[in-house]
PDB file with SEQRES, HELIX, SHEET and CRYST1 records, atoms N, CA, C and O in Angstrom:
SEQRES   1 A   65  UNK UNK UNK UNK UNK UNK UNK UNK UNK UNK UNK UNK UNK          
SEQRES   2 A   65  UNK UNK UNK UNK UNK UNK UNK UNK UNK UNK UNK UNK UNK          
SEQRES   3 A   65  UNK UNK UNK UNK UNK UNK UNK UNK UNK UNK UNK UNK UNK          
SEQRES   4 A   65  UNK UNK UNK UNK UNK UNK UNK UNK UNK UNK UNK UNK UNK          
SEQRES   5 A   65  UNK UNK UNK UNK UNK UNK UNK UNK UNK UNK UNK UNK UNK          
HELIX    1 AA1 UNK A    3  UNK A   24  1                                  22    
HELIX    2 AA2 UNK A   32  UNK A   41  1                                  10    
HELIX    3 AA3 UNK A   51  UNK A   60  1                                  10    
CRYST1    1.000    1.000    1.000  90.00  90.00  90.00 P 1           1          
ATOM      1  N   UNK A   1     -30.506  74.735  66.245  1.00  0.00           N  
ATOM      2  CA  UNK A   1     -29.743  73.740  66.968  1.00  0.00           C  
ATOM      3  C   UNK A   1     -28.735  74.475  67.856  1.00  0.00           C  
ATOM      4  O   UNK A   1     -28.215  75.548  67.548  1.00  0.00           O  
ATOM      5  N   UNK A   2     -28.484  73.726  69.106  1.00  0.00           N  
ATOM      6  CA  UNK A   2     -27.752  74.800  70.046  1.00  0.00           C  
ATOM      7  C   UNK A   2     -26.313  74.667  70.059  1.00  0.00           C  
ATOM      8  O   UNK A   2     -26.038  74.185  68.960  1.00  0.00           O  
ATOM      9  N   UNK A   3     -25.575  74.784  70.517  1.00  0.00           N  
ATOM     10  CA  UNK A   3     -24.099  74.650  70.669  1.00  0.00           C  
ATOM     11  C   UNK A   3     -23.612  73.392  70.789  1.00  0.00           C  
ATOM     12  O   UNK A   3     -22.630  72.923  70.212  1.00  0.00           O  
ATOM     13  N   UNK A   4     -24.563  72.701  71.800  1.00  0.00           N  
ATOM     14  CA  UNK A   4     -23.982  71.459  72.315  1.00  0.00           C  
ATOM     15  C   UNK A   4     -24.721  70.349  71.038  1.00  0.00           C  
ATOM     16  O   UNK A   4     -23.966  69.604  70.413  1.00  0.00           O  
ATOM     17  N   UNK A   5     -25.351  70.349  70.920  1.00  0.00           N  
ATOM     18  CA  UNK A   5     -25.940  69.369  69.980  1.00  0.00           C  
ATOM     19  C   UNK A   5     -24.799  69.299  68.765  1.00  0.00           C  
ATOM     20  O   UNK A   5     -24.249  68.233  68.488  1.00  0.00           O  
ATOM     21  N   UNK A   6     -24.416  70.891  67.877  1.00  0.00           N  
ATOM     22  CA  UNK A   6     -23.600  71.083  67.571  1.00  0.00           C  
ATOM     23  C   UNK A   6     -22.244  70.288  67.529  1.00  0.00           C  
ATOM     24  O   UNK A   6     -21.771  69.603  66.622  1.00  0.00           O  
ATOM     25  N   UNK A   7     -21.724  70.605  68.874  1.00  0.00           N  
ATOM     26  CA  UNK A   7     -20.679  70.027  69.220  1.00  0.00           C  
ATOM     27  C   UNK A   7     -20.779  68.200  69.207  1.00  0.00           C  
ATOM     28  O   UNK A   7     -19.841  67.486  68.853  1.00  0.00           O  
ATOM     29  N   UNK A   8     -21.834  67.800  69.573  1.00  0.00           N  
ATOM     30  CA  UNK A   8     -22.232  66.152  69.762  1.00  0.00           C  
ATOM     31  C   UNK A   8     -21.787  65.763  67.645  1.00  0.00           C  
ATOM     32  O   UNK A   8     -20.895  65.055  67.177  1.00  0.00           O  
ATOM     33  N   UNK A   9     -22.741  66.499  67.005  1.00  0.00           N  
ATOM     34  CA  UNK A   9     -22.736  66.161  65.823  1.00  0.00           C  
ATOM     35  C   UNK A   9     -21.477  66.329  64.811  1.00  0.00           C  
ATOM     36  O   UNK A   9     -21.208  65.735  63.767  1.00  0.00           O  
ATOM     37  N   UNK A  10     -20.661  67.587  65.671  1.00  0.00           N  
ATOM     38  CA  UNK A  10     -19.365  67.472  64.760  1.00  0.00           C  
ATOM     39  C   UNK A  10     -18.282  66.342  65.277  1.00  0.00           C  
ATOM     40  O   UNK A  10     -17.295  66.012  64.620  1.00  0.00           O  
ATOM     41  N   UNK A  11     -18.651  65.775  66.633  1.00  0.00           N  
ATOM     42  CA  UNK A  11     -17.625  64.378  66.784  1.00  0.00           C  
ATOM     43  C   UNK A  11     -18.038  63.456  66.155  1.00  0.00           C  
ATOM     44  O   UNK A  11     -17.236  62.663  65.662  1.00  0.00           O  
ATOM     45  N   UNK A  12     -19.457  63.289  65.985  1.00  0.00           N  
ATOM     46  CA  UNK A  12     -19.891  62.167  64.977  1.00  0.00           C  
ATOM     47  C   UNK A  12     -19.515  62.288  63.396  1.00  0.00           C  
ATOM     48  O   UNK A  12     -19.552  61.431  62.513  1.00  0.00           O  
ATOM     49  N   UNK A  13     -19.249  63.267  63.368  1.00  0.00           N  
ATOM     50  CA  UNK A  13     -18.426  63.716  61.481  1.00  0.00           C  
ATOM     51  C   UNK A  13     -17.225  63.552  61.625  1.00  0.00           C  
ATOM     52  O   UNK A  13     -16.597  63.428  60.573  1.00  0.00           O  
ATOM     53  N   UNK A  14     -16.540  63.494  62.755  1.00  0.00           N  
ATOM     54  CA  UNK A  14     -15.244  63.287  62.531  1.00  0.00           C  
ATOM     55  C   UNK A  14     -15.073  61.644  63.078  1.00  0.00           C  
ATOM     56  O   UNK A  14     -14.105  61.053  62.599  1.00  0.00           O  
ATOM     57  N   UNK A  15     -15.719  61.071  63.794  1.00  0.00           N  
ATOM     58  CA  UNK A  15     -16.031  59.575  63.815  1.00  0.00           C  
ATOM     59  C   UNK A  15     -15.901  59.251  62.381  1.00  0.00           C  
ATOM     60  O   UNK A  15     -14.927  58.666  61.907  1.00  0.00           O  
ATOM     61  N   UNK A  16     -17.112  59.729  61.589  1.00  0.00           N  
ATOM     62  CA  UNK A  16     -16.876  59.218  60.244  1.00  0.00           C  
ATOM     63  C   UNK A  16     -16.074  59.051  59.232  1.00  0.00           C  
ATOM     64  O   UNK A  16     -16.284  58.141  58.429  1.00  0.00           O  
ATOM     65  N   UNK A  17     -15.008  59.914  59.103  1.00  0.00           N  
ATOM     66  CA  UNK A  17     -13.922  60.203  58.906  1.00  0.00           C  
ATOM     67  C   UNK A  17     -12.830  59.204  59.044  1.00  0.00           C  
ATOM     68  O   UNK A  17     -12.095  58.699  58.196  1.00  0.00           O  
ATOM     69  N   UNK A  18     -12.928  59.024  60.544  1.00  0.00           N  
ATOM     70  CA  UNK A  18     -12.161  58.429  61.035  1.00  0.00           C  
ATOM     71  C   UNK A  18     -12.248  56.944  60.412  1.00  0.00           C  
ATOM     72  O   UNK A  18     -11.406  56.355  59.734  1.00  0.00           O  
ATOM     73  N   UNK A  19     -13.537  56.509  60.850  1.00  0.00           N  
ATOM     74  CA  UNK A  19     -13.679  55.366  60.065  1.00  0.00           C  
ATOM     75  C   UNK A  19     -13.294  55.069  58.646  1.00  0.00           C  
ATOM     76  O   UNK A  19     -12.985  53.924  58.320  1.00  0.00           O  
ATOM     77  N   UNK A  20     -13.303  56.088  57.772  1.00  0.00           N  
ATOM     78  CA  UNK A  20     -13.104  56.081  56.406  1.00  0.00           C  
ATOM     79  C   UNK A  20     -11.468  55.380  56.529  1.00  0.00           C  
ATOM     80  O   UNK A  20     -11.173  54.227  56.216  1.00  0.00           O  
ATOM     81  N   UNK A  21     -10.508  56.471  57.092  1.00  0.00           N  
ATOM     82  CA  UNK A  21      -9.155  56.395  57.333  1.00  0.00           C  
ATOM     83  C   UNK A  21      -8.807  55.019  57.503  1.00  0.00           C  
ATOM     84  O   UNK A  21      -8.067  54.385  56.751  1.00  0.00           O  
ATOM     85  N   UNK A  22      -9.319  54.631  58.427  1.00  0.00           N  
ATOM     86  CA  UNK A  22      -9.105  53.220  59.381  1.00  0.00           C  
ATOM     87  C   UNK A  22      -9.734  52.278  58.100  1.00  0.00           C  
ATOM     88  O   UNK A  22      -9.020  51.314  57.825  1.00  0.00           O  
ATOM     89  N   UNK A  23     -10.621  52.385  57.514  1.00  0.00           N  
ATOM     90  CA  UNK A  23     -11.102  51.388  57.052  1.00  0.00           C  
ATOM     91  C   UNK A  23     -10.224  51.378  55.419  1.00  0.00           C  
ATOM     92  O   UNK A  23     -10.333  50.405  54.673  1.00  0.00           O  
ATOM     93  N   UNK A  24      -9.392  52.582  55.050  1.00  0.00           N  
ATOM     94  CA  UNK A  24      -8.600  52.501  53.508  1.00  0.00           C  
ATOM     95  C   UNK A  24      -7.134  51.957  54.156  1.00  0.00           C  
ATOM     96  O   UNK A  24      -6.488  51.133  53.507  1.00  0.00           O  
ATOM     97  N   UNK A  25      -6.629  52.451  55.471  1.00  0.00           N  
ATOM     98  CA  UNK A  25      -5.759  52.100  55.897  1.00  0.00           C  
ATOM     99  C   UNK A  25      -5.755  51.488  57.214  1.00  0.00           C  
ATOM    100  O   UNK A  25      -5.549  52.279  58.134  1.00  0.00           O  
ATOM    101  N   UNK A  26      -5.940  50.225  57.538  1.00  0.00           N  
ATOM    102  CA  UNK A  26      -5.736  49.198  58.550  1.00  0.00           C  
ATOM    103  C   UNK A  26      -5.073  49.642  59.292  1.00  0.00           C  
ATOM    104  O   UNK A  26      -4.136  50.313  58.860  1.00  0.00           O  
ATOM    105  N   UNK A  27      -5.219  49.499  60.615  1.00  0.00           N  
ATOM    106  CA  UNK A  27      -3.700  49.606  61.774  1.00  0.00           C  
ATOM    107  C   UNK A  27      -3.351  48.380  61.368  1.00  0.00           C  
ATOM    108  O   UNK A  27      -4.015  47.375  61.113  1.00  0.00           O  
ATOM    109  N   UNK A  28      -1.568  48.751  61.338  1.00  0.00           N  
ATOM    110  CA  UNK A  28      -0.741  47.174  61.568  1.00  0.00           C  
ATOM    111  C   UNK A  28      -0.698  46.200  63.082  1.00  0.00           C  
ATOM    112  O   UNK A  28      -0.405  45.018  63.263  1.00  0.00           O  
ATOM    113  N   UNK A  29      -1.189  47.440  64.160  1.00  0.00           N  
ATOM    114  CA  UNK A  29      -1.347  46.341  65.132  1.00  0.00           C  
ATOM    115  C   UNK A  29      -2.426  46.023  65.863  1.00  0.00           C  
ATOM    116  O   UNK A  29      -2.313  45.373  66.902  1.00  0.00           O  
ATOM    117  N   UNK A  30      -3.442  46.394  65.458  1.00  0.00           N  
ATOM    118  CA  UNK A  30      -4.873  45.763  65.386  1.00  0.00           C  
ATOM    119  C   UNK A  30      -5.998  45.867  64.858  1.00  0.00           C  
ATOM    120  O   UNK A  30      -5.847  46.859  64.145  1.00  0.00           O  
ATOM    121  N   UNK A  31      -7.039  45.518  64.718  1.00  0.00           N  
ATOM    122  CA  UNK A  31      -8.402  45.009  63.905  1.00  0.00           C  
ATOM    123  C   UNK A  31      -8.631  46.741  63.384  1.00  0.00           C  
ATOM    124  O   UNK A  31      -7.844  47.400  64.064  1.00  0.00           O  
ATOM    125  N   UNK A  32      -9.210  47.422  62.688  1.00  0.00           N  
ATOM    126  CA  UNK A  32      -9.998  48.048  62.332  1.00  0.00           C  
ATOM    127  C   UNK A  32     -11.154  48.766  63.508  1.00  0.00           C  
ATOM    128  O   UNK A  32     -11.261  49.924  63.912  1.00  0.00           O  
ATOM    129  N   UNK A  33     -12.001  47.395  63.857  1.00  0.00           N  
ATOM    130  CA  UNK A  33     -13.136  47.167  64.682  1.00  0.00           C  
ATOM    131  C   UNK A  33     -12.614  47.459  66.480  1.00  0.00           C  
ATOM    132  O   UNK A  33     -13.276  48.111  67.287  1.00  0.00           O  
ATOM    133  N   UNK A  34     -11.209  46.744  66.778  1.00  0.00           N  
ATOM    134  CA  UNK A  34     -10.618  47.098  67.803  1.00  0.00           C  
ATOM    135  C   UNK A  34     -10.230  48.528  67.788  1.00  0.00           C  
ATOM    136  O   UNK A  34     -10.410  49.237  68.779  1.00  0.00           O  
ATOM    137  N   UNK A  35      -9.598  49.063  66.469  1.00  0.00           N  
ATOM    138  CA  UNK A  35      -9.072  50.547  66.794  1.00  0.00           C  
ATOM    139  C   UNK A  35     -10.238  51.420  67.060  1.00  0.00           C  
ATOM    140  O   UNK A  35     -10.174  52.223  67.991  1.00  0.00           O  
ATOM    141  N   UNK A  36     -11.204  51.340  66.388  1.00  0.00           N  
ATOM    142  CA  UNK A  36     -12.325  52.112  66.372  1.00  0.00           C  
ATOM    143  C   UNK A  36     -13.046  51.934  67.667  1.00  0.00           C  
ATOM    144  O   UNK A  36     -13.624  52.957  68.032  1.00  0.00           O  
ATOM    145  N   UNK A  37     -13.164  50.880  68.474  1.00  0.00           N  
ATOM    146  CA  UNK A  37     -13.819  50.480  69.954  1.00  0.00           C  
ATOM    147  C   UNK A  37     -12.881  51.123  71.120  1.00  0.00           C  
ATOM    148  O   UNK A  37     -13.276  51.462  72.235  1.00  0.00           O  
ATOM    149  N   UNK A  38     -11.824  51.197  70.722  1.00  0.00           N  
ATOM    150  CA  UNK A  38     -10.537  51.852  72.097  1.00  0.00           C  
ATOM    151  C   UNK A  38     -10.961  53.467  71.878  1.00  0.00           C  
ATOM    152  O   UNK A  38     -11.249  54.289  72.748  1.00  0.00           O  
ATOM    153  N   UNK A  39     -10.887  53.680  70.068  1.00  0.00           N  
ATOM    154  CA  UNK A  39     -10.755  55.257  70.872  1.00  0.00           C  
ATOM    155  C   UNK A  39     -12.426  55.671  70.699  1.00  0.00           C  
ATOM    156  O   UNK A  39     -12.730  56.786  70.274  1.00  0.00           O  
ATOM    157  N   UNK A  40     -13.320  54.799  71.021  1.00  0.00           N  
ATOM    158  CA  UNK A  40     -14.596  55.100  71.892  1.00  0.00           C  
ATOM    159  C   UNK A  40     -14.424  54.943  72.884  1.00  0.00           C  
ATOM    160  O   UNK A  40     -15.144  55.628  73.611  1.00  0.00           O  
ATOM    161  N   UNK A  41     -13.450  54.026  73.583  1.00  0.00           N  
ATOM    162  CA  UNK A  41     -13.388  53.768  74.954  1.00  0.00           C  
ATOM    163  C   UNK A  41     -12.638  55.058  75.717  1.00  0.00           C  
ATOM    164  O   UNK A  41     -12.547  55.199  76.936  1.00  0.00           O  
ATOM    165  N   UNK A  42     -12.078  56.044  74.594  1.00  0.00           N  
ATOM    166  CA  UNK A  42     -10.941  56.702  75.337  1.00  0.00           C  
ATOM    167  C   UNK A  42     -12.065  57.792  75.487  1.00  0.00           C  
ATOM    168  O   UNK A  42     -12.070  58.326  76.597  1.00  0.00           O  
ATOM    169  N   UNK A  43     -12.884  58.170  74.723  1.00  0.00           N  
ATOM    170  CA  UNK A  43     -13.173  59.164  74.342  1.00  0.00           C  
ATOM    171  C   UNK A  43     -15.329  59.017  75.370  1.00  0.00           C  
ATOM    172  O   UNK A  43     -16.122  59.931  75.596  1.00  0.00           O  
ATOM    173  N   UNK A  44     -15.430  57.795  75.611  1.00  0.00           N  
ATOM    174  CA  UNK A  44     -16.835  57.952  75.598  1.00  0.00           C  
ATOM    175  C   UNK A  44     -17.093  58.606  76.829  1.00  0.00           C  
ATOM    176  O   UNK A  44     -18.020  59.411  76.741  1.00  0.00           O  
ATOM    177  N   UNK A  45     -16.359  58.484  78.396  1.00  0.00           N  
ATOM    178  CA  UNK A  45     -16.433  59.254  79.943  1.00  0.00           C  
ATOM    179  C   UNK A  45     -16.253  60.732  79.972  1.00  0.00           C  
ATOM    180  O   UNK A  45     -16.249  61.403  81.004  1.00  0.00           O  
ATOM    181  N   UNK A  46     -16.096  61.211  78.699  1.00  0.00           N  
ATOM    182  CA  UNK A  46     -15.223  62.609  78.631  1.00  0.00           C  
ATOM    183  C   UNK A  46     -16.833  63.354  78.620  1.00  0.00           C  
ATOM    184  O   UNK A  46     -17.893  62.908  78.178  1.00  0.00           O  
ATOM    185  N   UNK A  47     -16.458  64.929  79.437  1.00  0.00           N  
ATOM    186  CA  UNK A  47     -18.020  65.516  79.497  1.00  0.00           C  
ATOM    187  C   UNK A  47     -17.993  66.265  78.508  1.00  0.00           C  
ATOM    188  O   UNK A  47     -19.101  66.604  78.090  1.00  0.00           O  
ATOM    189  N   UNK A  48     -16.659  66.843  77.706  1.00  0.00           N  
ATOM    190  CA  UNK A  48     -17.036  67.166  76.554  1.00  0.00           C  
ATOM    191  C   UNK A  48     -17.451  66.375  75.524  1.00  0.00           C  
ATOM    192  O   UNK A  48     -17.051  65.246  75.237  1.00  0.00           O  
ATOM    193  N   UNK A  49     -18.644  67.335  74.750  1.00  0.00           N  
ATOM    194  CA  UNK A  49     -19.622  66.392  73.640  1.00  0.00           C  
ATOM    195  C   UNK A  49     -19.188  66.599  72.517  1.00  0.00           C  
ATOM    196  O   UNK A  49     -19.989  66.440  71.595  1.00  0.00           O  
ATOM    197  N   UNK A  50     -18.253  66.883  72.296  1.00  0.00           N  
ATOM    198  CA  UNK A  50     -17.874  66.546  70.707  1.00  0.00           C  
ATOM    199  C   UNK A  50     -16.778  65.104  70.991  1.00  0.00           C  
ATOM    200  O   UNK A  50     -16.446  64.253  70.165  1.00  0.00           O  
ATOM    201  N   UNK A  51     -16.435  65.198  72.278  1.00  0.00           N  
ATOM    202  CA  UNK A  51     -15.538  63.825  72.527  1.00  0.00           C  
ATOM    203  C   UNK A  51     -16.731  62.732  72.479  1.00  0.00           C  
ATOM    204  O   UNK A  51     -16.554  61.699  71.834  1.00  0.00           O  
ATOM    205  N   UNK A  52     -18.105  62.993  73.252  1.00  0.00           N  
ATOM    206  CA  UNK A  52     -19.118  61.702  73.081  1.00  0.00           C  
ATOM    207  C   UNK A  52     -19.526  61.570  71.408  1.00  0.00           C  
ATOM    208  O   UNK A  52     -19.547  60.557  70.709  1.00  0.00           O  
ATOM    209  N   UNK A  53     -19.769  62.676  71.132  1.00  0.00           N  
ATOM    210  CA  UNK A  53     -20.192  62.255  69.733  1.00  0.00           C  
ATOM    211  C   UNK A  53     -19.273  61.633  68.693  1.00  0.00           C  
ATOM    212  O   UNK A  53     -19.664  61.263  67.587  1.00  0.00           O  
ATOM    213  N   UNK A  54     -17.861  61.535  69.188  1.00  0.00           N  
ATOM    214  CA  UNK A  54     -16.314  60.728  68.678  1.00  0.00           C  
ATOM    215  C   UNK A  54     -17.017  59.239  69.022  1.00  0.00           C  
ATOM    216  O   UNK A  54     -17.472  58.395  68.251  1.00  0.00           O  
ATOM    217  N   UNK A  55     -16.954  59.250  69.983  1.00  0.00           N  
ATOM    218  CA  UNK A  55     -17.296  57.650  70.978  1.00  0.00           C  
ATOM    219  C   UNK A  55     -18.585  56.980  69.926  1.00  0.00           C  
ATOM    220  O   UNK A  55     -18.528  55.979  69.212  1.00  0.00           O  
ATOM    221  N   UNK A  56     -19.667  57.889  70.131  1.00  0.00           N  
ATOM    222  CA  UNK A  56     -20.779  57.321  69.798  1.00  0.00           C  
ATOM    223  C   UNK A  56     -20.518  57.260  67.940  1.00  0.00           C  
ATOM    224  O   UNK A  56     -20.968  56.348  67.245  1.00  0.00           O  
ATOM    225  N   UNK A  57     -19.888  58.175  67.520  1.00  0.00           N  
ATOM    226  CA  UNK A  57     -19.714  57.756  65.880  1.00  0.00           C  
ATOM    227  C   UNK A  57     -18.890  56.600  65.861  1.00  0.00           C  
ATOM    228  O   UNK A  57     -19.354  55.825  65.024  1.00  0.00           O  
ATOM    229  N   UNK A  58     -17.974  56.178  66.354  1.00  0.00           N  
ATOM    230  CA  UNK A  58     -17.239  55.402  66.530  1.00  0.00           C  
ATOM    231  C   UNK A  58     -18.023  53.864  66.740  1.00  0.00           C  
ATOM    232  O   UNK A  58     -17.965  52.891  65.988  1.00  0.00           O  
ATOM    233  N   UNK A  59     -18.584  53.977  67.714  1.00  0.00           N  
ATOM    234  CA  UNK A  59     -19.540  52.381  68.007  1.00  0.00           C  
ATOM    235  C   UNK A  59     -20.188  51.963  66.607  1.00  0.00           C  
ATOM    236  O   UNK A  59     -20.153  50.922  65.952  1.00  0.00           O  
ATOM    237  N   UNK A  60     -20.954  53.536  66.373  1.00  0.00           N  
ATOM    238  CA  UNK A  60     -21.457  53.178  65.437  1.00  0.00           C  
ATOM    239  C   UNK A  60     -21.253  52.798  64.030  1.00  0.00           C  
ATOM    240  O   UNK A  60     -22.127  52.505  63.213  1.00  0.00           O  
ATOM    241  N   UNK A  61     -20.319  52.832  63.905  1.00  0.00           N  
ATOM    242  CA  UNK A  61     -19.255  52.296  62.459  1.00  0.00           C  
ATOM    243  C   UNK A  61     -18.505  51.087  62.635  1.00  0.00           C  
ATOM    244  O   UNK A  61     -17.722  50.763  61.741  1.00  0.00           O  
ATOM    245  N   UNK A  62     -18.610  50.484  63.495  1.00  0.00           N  
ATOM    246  CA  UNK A  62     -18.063  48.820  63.959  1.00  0.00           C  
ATOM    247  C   UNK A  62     -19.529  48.417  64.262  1.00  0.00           C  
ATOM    248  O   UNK A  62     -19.228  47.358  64.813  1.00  0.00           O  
ATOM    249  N   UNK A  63     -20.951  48.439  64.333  1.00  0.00           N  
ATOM    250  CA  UNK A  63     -22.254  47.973  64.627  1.00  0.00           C  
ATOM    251  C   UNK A  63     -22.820  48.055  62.889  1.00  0.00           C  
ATOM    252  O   UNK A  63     -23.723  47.377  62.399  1.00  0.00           O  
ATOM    253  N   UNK A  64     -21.969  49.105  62.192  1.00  0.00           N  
ATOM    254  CA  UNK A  64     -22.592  48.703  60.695  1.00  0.00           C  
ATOM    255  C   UNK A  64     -21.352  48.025  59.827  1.00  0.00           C  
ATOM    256  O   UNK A  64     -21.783  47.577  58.765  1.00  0.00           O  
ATOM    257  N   UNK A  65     -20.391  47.895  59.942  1.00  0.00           N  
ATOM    258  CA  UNK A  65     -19.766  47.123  59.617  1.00  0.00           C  
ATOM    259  C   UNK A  65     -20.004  45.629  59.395  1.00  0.00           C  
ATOM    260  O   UNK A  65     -19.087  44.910  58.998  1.00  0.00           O  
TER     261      UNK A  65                                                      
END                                                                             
């Protein structure tokens, strides 16, 4: 596996993560599902791929929710 794939798959581990966090501890000022959709939104235009693979772990943990 090459660098970049690499890099795609360690934002998606830390997506997951993230989700864990968010999902034991709520933001007080919005949804779970909203926090997790913004910082895909922040993160999905970026050409670095560990930032897409943030984005794309991210969608994907509010689509299995």
């Amino acid at each position: 596996m090459g660098r970049q794939e690499l890099a795609f798959l360690a934002g998606f581990g830390k997506a997951a993560l993230l989700a864990q966090q968010v999902k034991a501890h709520p933001p007080s000022h919005t949804t779970p599902e909203e926090y997790m959709r913004d910082v895909a939104h922040l993160h999905g235009d970026s050409e670095d791929l560990l930032s897409r693979g943030l984005a794309v772990g991210c969608l994907s943990a509010i689509e299995h929710e």
